[in-house]
C-alpha positions as CSV (number, residue, x, y, z in Angstrom):
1,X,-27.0,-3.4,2.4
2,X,-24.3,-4.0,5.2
3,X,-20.9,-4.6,3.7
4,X,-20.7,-8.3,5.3
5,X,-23.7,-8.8,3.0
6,X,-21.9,-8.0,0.0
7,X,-21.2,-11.2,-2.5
8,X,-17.7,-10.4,-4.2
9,X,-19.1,-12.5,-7.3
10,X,-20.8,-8.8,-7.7
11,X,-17.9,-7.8,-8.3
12,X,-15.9,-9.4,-10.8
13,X,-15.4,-8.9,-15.2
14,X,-14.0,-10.7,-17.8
15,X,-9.7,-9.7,-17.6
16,X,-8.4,-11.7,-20.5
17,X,-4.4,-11.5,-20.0
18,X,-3.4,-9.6,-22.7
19,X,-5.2,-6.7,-20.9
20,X,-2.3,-7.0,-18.1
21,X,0.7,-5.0,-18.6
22,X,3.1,-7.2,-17.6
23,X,6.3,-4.6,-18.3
24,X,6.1,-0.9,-17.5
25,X,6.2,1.8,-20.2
26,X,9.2,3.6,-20.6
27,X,8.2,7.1,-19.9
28,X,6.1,6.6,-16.6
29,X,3.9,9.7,-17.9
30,X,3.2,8.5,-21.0
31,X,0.3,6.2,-19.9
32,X,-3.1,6.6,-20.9
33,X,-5.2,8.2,-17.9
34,X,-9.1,7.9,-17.7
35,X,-11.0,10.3,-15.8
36,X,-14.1,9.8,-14.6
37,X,-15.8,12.5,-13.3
38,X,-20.0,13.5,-12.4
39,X,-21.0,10.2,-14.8
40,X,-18.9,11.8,-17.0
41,X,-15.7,9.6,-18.7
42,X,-12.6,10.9,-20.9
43,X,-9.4,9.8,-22.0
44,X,-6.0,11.8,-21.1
45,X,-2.9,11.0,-20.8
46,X,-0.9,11.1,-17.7
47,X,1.3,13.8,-18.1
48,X,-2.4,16.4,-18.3
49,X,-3.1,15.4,-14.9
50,X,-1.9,19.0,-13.1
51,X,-4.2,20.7,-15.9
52,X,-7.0,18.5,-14.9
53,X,-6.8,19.1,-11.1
54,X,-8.8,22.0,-9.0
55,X,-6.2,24.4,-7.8
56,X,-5.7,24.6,-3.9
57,X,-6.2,20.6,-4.4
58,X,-4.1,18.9,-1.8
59,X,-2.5,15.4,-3.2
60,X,-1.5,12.9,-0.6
61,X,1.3,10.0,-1.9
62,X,2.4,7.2,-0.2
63,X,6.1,7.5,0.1
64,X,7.2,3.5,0.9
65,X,9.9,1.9,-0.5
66,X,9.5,-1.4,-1.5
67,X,12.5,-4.1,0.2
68,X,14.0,-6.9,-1.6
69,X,11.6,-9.2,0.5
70,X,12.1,-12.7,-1.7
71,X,15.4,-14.3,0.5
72,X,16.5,-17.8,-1.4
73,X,18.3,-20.0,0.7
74,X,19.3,-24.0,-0.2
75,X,20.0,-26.6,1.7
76,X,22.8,-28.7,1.8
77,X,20.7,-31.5,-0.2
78,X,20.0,-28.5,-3.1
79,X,16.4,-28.6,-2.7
80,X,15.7,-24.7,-2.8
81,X,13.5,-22.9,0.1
82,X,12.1,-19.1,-0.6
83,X,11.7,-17.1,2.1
84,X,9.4,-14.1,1.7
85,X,9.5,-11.4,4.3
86,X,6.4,-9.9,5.3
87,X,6.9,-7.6,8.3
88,X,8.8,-7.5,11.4
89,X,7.4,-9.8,13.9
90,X,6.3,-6.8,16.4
91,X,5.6,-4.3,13.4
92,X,8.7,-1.3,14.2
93,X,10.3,-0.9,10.7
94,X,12.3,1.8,11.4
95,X,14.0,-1.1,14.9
96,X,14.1,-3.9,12.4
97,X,15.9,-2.1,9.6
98,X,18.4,-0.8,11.9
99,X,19.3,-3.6,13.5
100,X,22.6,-4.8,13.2
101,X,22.9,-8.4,14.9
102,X,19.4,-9.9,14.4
103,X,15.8,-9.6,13.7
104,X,12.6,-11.6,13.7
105,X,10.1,-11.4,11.1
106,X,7.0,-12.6,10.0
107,X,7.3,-14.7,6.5
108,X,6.1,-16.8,4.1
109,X,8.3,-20.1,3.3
110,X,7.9,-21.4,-0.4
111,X,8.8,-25.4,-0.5
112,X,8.3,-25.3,3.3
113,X,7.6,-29.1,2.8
114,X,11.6,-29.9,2.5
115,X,12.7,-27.5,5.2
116,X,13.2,-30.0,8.0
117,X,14.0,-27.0,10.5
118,X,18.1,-26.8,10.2
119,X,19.5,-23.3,10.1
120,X,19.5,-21.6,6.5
121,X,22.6,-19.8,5.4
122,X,24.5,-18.4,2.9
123,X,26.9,-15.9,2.2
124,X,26.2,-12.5,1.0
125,X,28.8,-9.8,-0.2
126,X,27.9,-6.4,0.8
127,X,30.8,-3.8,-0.6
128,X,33.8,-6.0,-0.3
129,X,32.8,-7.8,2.9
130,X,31.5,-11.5,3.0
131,X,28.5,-11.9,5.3
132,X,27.2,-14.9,7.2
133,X,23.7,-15.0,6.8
134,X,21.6,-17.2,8.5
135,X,17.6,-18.1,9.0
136,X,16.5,-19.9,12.1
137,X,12.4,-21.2,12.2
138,X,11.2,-20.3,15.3
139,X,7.7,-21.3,14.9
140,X,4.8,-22.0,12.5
141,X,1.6,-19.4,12.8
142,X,-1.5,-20.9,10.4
143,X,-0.8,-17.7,8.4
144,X,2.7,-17.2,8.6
145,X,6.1,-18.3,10.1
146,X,8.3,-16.3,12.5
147,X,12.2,-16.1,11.2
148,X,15.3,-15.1,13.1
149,X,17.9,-13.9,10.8
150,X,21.3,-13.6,11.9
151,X,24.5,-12.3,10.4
152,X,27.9,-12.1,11.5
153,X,28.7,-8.6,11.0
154,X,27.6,-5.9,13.6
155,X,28.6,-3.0,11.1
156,X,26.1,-3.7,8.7
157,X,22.4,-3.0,8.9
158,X,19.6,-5.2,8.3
159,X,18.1,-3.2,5.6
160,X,21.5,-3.1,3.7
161,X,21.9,-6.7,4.1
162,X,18.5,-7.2,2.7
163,X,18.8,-5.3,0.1
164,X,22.2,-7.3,-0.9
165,X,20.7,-10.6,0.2
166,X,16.8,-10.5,-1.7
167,X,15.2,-10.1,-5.0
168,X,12.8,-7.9,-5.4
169,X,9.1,-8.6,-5.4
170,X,6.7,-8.4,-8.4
171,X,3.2,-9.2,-8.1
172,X,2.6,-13.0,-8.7
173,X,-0.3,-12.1,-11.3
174,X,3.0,-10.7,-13.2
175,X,4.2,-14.3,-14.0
176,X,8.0,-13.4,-14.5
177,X,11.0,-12.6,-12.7
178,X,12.2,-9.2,-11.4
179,X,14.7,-7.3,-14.3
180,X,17.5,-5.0,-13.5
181,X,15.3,-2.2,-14.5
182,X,12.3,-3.2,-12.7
183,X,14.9,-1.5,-9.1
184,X,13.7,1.4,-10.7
185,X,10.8,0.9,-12.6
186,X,8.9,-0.8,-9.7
187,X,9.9,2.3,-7.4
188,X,8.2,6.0,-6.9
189,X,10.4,8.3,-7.8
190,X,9.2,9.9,-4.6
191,X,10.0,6.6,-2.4
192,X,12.1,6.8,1.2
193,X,10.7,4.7,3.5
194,X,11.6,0.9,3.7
195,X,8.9,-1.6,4.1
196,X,6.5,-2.6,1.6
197,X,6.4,-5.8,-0.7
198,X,4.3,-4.1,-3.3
199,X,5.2,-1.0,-4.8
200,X,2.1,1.7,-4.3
201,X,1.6,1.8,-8.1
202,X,-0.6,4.6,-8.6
203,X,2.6,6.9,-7.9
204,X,4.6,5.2,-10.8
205,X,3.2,7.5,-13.4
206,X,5.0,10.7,-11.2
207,X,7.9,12.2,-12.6
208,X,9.6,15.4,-11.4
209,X,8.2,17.0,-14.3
210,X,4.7,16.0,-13.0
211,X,5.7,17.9,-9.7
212,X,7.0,20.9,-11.1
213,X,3.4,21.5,-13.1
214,X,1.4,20.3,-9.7
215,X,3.3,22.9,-8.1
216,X,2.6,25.4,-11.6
217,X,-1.2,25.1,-10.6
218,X,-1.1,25.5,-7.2
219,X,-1.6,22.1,-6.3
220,X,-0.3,21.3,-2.9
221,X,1.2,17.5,-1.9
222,X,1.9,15.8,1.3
223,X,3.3,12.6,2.1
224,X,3.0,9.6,4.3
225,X,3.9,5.9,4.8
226,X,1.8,3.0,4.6
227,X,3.7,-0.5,3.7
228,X,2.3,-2.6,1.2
229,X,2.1,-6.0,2.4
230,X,1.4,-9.1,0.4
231,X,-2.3,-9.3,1.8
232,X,-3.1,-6.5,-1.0
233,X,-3.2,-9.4,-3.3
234,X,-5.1,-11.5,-1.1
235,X,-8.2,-12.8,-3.4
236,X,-11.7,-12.5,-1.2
237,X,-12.2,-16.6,-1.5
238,X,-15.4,-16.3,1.0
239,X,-19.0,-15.8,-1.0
240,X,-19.8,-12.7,1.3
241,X,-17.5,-10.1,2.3
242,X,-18.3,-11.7,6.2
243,X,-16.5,-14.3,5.8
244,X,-13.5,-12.4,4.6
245,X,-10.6,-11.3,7.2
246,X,-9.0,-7.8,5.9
247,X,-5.1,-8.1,6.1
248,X,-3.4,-5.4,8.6
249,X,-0.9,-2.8,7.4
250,X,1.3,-0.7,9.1
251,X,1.4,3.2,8.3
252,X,3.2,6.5,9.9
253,X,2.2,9.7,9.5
254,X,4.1,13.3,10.7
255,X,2.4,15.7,12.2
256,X,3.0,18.0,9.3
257,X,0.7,15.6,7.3
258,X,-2.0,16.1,9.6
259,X,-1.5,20.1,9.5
260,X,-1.7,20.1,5.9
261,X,-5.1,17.7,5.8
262,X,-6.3,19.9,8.3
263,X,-5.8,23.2,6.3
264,X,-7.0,21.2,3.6
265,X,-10.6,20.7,5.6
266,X,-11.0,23.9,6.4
267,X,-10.3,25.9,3.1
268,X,-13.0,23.0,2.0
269,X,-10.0,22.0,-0.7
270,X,-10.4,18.8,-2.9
271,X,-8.4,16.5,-0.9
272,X,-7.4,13.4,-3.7
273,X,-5.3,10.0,-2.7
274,X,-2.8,8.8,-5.0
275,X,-3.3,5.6,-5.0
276,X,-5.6,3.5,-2.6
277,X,-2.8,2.9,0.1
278,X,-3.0,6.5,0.8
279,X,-7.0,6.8,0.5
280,X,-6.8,3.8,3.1
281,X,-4.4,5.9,5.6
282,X,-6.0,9.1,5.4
283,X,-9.7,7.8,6.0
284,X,-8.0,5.4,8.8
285,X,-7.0,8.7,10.2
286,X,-10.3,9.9,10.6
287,X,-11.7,6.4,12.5
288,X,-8.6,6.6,14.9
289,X,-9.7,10.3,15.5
290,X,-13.3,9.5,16.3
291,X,-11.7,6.9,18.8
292,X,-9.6,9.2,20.6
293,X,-12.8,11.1,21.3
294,X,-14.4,8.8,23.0
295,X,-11.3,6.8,24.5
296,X,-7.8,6.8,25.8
297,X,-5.5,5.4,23.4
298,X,-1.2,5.4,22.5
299,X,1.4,4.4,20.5
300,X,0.7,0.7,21.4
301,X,-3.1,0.8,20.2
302,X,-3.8,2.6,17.4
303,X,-5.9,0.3,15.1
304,X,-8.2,0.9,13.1
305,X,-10.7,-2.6,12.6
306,X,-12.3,-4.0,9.7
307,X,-15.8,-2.9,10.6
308,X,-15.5,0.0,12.4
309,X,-16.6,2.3,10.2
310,X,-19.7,0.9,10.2
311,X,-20.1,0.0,14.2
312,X,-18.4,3.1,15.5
313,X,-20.5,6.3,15.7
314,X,-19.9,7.9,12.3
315,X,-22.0,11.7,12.5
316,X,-18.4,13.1,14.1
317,X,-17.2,15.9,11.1
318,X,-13.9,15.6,9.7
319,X,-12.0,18.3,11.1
320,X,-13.6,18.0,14.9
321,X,-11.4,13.8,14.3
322,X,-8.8,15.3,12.6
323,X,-8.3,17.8,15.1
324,X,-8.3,14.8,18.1
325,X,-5.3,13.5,16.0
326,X,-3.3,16.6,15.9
327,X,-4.1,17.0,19.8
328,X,-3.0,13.4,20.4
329,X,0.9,14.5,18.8
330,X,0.5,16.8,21.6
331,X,-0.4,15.0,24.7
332,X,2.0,11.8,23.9
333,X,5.0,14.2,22.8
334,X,5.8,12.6,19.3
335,X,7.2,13.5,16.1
336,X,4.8,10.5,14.4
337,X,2.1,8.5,14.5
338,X,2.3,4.9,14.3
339,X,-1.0,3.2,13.6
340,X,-1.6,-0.1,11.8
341,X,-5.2,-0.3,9.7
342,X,-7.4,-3.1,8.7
343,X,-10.4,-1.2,7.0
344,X,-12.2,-2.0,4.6
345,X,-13.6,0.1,2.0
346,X,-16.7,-1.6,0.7
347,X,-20.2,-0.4,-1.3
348,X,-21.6,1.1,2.2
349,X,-18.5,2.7,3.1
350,X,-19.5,6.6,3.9
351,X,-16.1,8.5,2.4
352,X,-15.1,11.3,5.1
353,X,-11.6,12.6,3.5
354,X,-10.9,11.7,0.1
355,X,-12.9,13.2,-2.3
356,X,-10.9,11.8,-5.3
357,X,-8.3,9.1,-6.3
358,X,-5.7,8.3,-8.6
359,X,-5.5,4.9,-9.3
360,X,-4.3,2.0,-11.4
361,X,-7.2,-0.8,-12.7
362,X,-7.7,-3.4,-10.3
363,X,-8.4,-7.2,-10.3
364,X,-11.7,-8.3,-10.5
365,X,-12.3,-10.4,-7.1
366,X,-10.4,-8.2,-5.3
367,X,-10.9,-5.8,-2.2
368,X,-9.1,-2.9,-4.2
369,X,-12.6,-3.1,-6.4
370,X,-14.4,-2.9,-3.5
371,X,-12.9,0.3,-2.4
372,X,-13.5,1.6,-6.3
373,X,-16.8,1.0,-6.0
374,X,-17.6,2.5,-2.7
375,X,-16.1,5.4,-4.2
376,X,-18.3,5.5,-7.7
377,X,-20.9,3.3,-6.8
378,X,-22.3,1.2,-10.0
379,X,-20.6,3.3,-12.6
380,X,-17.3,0.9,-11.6
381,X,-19.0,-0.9,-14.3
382,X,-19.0,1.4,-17.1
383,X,-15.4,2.8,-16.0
384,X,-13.9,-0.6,-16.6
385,X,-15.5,-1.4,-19.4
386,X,-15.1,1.5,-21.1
387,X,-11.1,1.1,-20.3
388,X,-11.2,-2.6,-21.8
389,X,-12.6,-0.7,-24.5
390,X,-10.2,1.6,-25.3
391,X,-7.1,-0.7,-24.4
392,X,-6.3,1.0,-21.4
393,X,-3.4,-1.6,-19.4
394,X,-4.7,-3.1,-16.2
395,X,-3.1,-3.4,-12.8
396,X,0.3,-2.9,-11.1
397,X,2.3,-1.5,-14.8
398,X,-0.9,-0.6,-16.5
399,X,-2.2,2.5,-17.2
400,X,-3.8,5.2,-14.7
401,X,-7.4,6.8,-13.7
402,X,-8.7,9.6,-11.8
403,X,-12.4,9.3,-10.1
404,X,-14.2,11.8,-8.5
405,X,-16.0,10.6,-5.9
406,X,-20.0,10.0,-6.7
């Protein structure tokens, strides 16, 4: 069956919502881990997970920070309007961060109904300087609204001001407000790069301890950046997949990263995604690659569509794609690779990287599932039920698996 054939009512179970961890453990390697593996399933904890691991395997985390995107403003009449910050209007983090006059962003507006189009501001202290900070509406988009913010203080950057002037994001499904200990919490320990609105949460069970063992079992890691956006959480509302439009993210990748997938390929090492932001970069790598093989593309153009795994010619091995990548560093002169990626990862999907994951427990209804069940096929089923079972904690600050691809 064709992915746009798939019904996502297939793909649902019963989540009652005492089964959501809606606060994080204390010890982020203290959580149960379940680890599927040949139809074979058994419970770990966390902190086993560099005993459980092939050595020579090569790990690849998502390093993204996530931003304070949640701006509240209120006009002069009280009446309070949210402001949630999606991306920058033309995608360039690193430009919009580093701005220090103004920006434009795409957003969401919460109570955009009393928002009669005046200019939103408020002051924000950063250090010991007060900051005008202001939000203009440019225009309305059906799935979004573009924002001009402006502040009157050329010294400081966008990011910091954000950072001073937001809240930071938890998923809605979380029903309560962020915590002083959720800056952390809700973080990698590993994060550096500014840009999500959704923490990669699969990487929230890391500590440096983890690492040190990892490294103890000669187990290799590399990094790279995909940004979270809020189209993660995106329930599929259509009754076939067809119907549904997969949200775009934005991801960056060294060359370095490619070297070390490459080396990976070669030696024939198990190459495992923490997390499925990183599973979707590093098999979005591969489509761009099989692209560049048959077509001239740059910095401007390097997306990966919804369906193009299964329109584009797919027989093209891994390291022959791969290898067009590295080459493409080469012939455009740059340090990184700026690509955005709307794939989808359904039952269909034919893996070419990944040959494992390490993952949280996903919402039924959700393209997250999807992508588990590509990567186990049926036996999704008897994973989840078997962590319902055993009390395993679901989604963003529940508890943690590692599948084996089937």
């Amino acid at each position: 069956m064709h992915p746009k054939d798939l019904s996502i009512s297939d793909y649902t179970y019963p989540l009652p919502n005492e089964k959501i961890a809606v606060f994080p453990l204390k010890q982020r390697d203290q959580s149960k881990l379940l680890v599927y593996h040949k139809g074979n399933i058994n419970d770990h904890q966390f902190k086993e997970l560099p005993t459980l691991l092939p050595s020579k395997s090569l790990l690849v985390f998502n390093n993204t920070l996530v931003v304070h995107a949640r701006i509240l403003f209120h006009r002069e009449s009280g009446a309070q309007i949210e402001i949630f910050c999606l991306e920058p209007m033309h995608g360039d983090y690193p430009s919009a961060f580093s701005s220090n006059k103004s920006c434009v962003w795409k957003c969401l507006i919460g109570n955009s109904k009393r928002w009669k189009g005046e200019i939103l501001q408020k002051d924000i202290l950063v250090g010991t300087e007060k900051i005008n900070f202001t939000a203009t509406l440019l225009e309305k988009q059906a799935n979004f609204s573009e924002i001009k913010f402006e502040w009157d203080n050329e010294n400081i950057l966008f990011g910091n001001l954000l950072f001073h002037a937001g809240i930071l994001p938890l998923p809605p499904y979380l029903n309560r407000d962020a915590e002083a200990e959720d800056e952390l919490q809700y973080q990698t320990t590993y994060a550096k790069e500014k840009g999500s609105v959704a923490a990669p949460t699969a990487g929230l069970h890391f500590t440096d301890e983890t690492f040190s063992q990892l490294a103890k079992q000669d187990i290799s890691t590399t990094e790279l950046t995909l940004h979270v956006g809020a189209g993660t959480f995106m329930p599929v509302k259509s009754e076939t997949m067809l119907g549904h439009e997969m949200h775009q993210e934005h991801f960056y990748v060294s060359l370095n990263t490619i070297n070390d997938l490459l080396n990976a390929l070669a030696l024939n090492s198990p190459i495992i995604a923490v997390g499925t932001t990183s599973l979707r970069t590093i098999e979005s790598l591969y489509w761009l690659g099989v692209r560049l093989l048959k077509e001239t593309l740059n910095q401007s153009n390097l997306l990966v569509k919804q369906w193009d795994p299964y329109e584009l010619r797919n027989d093209i091995g891994a390291i022959k794609a791969f290898e067009a990548v590295q080459n493409f560093f080469i012939t455009e002169n740059i340090q990184e690779l700026r690509g955005i990626t709307k794939l989808l990862i359904a039952p269909g999907y034919q893996f070419k990287i990944a040959n494992a994951i390490v993952t949280n427990f996903h919402q039924p209804n959700s393209t997250l599932l999807l992508l588990i069940a590509a990567l186990v096929g049926e036996e999704w089923k008897t994973i989840y039920g078997h962590a319902l079972e055993k009390d395993y904690r679901f989604l963003s600050f529940g508890d943690s698996s590692l599948l084996w691809r089937s």
